[in-house]
MOPAC internal coordinates of N, CA, C and O (Angstrom, degrees):
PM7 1SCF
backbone

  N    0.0000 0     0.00 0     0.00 0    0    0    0
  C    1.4512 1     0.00 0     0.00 0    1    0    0
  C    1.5191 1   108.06 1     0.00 0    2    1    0
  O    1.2310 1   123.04 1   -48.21 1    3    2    1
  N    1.4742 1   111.78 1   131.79 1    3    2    1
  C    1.4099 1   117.43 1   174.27 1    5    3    2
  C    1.8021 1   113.75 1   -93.66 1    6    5    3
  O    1.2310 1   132.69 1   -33.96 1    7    6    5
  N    1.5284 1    93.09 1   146.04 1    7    6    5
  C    1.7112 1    81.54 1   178.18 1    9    7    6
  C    1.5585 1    99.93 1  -129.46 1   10    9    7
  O    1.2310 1   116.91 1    -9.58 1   11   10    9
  N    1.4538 1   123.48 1   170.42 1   11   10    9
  C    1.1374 1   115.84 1   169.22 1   13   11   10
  C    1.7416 1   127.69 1    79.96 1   14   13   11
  O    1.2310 1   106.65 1    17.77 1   15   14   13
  N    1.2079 1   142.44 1  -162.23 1   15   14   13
  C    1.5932 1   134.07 1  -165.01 1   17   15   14
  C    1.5235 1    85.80 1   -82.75 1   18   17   15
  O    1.2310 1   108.25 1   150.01 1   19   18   17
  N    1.6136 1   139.56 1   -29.99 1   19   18   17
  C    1.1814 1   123.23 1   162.57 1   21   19   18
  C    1.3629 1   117.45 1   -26.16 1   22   21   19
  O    1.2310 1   115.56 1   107.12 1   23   22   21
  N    1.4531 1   126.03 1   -72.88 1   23   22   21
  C    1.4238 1   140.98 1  -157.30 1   25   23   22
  C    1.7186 1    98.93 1   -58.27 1   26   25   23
  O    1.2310 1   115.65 1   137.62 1   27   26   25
  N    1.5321 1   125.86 1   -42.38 1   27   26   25
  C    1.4157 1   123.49 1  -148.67 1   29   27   26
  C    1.4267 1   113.99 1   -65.79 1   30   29   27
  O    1.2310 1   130.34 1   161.52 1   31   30   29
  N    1.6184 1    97.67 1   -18.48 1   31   30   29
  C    1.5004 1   111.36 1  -156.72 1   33   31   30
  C    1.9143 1   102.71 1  -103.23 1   34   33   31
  O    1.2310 1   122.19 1  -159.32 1   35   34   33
  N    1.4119 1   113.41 1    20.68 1   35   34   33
  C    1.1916 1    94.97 1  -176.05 1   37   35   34
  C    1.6665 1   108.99 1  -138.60 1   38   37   35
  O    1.2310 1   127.18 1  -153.79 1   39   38   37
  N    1.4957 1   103.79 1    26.21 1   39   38   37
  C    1.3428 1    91.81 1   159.50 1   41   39   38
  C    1.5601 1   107.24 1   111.71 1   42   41   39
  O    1.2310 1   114.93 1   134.07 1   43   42   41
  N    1.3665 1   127.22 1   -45.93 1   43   42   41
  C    1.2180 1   145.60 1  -179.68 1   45   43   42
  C    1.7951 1   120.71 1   -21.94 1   46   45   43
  O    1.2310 1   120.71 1   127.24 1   47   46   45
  N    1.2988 1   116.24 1   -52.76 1   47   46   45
  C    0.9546 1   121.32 1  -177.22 1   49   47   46
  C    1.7841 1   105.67 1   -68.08 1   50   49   47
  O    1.2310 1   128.14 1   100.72 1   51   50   49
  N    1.2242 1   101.94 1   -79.28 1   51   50   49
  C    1.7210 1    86.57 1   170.83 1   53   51   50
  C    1.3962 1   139.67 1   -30.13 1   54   53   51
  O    1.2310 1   125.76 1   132.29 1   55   54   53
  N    1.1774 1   106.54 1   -47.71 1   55   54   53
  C    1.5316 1   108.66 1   177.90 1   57   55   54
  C    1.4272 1    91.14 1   -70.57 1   58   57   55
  O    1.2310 1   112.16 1   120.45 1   59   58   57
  N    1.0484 1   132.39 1   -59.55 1   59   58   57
  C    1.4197 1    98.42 1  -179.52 1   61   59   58
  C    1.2487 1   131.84 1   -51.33 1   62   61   59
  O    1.2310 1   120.72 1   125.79 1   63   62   61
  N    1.3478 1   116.24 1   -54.21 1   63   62   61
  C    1.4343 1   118.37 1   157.73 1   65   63   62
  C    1.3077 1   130.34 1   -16.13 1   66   65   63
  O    1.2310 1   124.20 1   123.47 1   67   66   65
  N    1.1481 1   109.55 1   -56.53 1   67   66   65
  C    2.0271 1   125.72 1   169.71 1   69   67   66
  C    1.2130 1   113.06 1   -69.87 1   70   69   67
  O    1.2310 1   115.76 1   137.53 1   71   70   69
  N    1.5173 1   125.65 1   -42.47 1   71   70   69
  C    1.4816 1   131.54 1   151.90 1   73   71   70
  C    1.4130 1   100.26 1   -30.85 1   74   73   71
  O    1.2310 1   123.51 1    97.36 1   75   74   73
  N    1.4380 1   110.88 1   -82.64 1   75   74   73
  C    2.0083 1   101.03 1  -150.21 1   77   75   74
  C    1.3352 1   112.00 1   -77.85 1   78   77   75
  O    1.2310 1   120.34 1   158.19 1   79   78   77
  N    1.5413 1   116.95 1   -21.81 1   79   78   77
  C    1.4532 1    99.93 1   160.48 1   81   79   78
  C    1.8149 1   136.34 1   -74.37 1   82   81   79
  O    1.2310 1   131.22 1   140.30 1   83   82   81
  N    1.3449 1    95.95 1   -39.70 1   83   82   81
  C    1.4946 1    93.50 1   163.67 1   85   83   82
  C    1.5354 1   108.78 1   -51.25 1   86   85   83
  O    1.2310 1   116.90 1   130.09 1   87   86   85
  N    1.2287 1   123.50 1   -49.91 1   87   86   85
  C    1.6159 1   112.77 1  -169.87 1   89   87   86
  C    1.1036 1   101.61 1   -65.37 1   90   89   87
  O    1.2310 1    98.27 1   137.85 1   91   90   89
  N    1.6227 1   156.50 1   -42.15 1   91   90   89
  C    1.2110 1   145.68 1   171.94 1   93   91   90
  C    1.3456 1   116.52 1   -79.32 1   94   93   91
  O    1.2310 1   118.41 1  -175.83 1   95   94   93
  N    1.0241 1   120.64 1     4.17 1   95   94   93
  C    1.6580 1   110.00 1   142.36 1   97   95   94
  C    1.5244 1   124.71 1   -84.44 1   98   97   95
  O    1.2310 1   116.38 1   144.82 1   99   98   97
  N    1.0361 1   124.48 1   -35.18 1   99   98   97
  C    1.7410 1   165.01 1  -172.27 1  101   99   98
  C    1.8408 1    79.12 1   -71.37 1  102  101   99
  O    1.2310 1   117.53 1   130.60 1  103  102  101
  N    1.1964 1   122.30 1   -49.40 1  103  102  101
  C    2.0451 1   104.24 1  -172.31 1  105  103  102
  C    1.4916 1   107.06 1  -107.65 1  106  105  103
  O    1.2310 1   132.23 1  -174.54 1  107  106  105
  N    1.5808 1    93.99 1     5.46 1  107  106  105
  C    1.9678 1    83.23 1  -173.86 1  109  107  106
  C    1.0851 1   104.88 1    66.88 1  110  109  107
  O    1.2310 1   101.32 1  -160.81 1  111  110  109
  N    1.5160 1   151.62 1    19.19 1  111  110  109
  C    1.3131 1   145.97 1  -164.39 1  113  111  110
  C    1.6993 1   109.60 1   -77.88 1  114  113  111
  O    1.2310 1   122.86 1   133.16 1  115  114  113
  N    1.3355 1   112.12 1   -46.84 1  115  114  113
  C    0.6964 1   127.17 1  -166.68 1  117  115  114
  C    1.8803 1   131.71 1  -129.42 1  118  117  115
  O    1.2310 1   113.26 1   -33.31 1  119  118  117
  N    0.6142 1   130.34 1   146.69 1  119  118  117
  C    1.9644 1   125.18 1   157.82 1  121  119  118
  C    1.3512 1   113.03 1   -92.95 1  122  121  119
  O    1.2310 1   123.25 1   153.97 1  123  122  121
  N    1.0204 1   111.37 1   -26.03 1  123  122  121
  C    1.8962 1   101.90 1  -167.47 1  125  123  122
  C    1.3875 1    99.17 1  -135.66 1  126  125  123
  O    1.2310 1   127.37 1    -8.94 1  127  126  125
  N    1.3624 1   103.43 1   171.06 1  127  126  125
  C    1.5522 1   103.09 1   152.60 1  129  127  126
  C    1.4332 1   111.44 1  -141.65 1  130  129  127
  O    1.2310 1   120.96 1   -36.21 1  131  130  129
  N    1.6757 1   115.77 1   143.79 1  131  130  129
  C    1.1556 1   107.06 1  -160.60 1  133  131  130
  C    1.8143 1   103.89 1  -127.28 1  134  133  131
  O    1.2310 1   112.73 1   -20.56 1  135  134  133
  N    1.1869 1   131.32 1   159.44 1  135  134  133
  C    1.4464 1   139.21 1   174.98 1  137  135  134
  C    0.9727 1   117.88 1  -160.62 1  138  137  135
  O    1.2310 1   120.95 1   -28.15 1  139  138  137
  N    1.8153 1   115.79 1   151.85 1  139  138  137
  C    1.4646 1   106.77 1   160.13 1  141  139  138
  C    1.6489 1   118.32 1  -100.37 1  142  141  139
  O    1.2310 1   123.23 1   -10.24 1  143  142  141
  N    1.1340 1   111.42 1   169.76 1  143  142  141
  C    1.7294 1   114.73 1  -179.30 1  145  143  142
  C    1.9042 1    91.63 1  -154.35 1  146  145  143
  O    1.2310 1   136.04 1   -29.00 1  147  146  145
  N    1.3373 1    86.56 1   151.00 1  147  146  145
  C    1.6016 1   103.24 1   169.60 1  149  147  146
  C    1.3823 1   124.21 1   -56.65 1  150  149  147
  O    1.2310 1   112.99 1   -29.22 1  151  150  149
  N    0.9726 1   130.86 1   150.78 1  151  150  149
  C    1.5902 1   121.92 1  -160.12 1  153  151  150
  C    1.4414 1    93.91 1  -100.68 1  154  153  151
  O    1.2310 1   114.94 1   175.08 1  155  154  153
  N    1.8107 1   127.21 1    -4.92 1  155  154  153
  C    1.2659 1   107.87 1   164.16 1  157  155  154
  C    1.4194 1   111.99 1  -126.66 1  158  157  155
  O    1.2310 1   122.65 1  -134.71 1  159  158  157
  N    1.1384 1   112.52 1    45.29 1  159  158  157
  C    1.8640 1   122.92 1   172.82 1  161  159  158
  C    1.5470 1    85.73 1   -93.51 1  162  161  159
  O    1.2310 1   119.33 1   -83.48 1  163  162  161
  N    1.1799 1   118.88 1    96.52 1  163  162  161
  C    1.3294 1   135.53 1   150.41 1  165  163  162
  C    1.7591 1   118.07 1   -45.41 1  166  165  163
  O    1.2310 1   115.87 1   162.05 1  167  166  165
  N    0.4935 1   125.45 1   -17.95 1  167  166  165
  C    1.7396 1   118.53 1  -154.68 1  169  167  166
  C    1.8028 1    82.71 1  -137.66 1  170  169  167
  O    1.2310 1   112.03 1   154.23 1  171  170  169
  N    1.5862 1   132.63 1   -25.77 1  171  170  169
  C    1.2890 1   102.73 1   167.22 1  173  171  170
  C    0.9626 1   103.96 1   -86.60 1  174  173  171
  O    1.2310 1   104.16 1   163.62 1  175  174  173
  N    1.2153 1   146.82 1   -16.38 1  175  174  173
  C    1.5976 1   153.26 1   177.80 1  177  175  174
  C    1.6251 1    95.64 1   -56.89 1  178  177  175
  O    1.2310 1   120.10 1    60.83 1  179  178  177
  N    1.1196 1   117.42 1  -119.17 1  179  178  177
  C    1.8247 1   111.74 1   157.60 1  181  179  178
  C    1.5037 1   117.88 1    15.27 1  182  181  179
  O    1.2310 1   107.49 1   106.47 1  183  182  181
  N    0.8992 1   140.94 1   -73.53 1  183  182  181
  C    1.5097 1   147.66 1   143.96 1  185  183  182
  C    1.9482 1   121.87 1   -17.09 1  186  185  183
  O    1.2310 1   127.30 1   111.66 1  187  186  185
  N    1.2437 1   103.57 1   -68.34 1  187  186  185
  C    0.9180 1   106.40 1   175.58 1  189  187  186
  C    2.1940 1   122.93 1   -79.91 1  190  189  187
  O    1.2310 1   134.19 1   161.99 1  191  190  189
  N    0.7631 1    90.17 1   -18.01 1  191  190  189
  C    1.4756 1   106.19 1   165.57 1  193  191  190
  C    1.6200 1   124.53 1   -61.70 1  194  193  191
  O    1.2310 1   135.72 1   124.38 1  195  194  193
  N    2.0481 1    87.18 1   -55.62 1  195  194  193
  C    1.6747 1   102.20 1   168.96 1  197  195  194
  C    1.3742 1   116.89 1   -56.19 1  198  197  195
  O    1.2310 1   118.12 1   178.90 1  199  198  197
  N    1.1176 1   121.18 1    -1.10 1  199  198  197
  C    1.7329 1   134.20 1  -155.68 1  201  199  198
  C    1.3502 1    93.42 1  -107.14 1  202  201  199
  O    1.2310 1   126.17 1   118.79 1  203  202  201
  N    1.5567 1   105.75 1   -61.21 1  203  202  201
  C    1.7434 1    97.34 1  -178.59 1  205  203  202
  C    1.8250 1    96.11 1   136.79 1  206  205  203
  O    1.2310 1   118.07 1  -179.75 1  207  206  205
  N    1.4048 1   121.29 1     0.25 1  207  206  205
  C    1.4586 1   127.74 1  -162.15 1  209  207  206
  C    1.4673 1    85.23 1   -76.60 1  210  209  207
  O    1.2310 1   122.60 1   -11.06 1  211  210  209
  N    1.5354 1   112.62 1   168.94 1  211  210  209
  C    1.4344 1   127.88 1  -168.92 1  213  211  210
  C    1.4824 1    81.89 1  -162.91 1  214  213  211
  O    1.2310 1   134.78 1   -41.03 1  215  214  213
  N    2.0107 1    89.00 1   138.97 1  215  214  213
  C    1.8001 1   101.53 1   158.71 1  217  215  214
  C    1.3137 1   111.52 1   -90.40 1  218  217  215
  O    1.2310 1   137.35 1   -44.79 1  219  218  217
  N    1.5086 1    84.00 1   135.21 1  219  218  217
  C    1.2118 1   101.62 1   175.11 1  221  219  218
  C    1.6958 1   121.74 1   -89.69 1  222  221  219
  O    1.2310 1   126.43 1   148.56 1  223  222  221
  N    1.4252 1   105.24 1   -31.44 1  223  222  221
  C    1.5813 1   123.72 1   167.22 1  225  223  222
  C    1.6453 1   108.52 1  -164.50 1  226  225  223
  O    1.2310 1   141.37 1   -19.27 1  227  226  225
  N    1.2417 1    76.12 1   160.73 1  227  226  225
  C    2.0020 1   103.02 1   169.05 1  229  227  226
  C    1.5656 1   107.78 1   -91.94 1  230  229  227
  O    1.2310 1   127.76 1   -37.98 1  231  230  229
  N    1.2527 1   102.68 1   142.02 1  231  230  229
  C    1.6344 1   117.56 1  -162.76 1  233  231  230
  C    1.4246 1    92.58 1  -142.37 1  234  233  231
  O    1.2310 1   131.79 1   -73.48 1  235  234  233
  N    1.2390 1    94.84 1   106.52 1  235  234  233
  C    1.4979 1   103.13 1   151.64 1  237  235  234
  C    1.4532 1   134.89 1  -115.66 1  238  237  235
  O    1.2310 1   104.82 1   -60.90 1  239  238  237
  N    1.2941 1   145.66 1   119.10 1  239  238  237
  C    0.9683 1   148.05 1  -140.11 1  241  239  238
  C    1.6333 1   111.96 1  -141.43 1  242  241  239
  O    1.2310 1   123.64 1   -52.81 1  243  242  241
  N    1.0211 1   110.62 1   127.19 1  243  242  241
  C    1.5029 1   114.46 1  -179.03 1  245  243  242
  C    1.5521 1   124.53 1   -93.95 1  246  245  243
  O    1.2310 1   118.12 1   -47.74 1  247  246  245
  N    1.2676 1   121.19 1   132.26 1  247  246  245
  C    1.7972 1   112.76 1  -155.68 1  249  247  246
  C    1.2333 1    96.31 1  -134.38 1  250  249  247
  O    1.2310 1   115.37 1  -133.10 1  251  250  249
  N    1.2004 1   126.39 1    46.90 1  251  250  249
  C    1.1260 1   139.01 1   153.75 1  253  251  250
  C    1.5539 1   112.45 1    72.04 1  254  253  251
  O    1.2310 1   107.38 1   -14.90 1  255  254  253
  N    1.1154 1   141.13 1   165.10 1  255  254  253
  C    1.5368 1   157.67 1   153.41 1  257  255  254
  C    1.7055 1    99.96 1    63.11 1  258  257  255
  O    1.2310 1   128.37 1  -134.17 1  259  258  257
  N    1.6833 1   101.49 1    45.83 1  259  258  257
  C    1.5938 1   112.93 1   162.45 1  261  259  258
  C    1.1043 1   120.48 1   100.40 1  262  261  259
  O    1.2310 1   126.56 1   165.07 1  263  262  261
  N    2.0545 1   105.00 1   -14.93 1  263  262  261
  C    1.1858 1    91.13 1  -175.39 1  265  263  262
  C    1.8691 1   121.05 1  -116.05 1  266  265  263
  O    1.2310 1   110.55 1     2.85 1  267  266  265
  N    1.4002 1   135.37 1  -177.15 1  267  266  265
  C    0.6004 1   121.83 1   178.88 1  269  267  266
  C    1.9155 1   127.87 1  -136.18 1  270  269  267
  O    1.2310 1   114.26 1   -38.93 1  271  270  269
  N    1.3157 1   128.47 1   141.07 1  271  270  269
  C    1.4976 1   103.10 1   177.87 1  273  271  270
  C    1.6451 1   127.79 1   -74.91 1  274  273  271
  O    1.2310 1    99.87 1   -84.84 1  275  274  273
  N    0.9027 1   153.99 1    95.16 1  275  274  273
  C    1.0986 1   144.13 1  -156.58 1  277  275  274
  C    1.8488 1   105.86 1   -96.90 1  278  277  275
  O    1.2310 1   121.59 1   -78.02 1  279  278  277
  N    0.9574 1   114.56 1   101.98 1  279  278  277
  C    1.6844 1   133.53 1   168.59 1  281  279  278
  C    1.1805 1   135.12 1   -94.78 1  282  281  279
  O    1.2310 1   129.04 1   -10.30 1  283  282  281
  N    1.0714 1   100.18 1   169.70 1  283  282  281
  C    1.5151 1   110.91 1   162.32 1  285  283  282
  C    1.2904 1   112.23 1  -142.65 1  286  285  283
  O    1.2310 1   112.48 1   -55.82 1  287  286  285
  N    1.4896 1   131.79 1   124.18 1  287  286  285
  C    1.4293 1   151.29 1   146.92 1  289  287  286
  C    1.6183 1   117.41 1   -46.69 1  290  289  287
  O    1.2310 1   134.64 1   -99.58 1  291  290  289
  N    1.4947 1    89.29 1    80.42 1  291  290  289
  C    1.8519 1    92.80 1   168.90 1  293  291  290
  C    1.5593 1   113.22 1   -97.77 1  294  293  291
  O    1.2310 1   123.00 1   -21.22 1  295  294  293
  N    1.2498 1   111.85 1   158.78 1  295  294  293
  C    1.4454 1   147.91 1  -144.27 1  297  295  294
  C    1.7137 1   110.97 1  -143.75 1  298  297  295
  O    1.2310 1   124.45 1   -68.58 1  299  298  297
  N    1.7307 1   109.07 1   111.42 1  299  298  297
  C    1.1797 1    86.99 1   174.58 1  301  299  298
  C    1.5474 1    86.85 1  -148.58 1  302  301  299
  O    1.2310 1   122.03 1   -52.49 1  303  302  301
  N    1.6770 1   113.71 1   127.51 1  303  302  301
  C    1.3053 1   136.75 1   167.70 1  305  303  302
  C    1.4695 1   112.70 1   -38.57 1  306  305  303
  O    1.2310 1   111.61 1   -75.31 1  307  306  305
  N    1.6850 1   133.41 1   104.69 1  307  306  305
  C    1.3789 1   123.16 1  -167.98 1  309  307  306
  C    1.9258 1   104.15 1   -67.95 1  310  309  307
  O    1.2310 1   129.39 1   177.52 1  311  310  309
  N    0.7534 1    99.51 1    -2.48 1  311  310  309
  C    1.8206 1   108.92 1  -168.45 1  313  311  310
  C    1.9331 1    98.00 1   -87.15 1  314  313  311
  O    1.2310 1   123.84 1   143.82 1  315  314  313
  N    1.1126 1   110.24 1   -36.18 1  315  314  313
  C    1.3033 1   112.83 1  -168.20 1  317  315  314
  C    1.9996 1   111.98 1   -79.60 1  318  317  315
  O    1.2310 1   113.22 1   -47.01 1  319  318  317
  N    0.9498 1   130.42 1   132.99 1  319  318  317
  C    1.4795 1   136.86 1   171.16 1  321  319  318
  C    1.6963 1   103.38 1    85.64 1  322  321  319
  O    1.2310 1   117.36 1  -169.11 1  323  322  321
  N    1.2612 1   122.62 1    10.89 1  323  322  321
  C    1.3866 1   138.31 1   172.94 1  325  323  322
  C    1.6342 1   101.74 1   -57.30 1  326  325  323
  O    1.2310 1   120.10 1   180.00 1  327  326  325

């Protein structure tokens, strides 16, 4: 297992990407796929964009003792980048 700017450069995310969507087209499981990510994870932002995901909303969520999660609700059509 790679961790770190090692891992970014070798492909990983896509193939997975093509992994879990082909399989949820492949069971009908699904139409979309949906997640949250931080609204300032830069580089998952970038990532998930290259994919084709769209926000759908801002999520903010409070986790107790001051602090809070601040998100974004992305959305990505399993039909689309097939």
């Amino acid at each position: 297992m790679f961790a770190g700017e090692d891992a970014r450069e070798l492909g990983a995310g896509g193939t997975t990407y093509d992994r879990a969507t082909a399989f949820a087209r492949s069971q009908g499981a699904a139409s979309r796929v949906v997640l949250t990510v931080n609204k300032n994870h830069e580089l998952a932002l970038r990532a998930y964009n290259r994919f084709c995901f769209r926000v759908r909303e801002l999520i903010v969520t409070d986790i107790d003792g001051g602090f809070v999660m601040d998100d974004f609700l992305m959305e990505l059509s399993v039909d689309q980048g097939a």
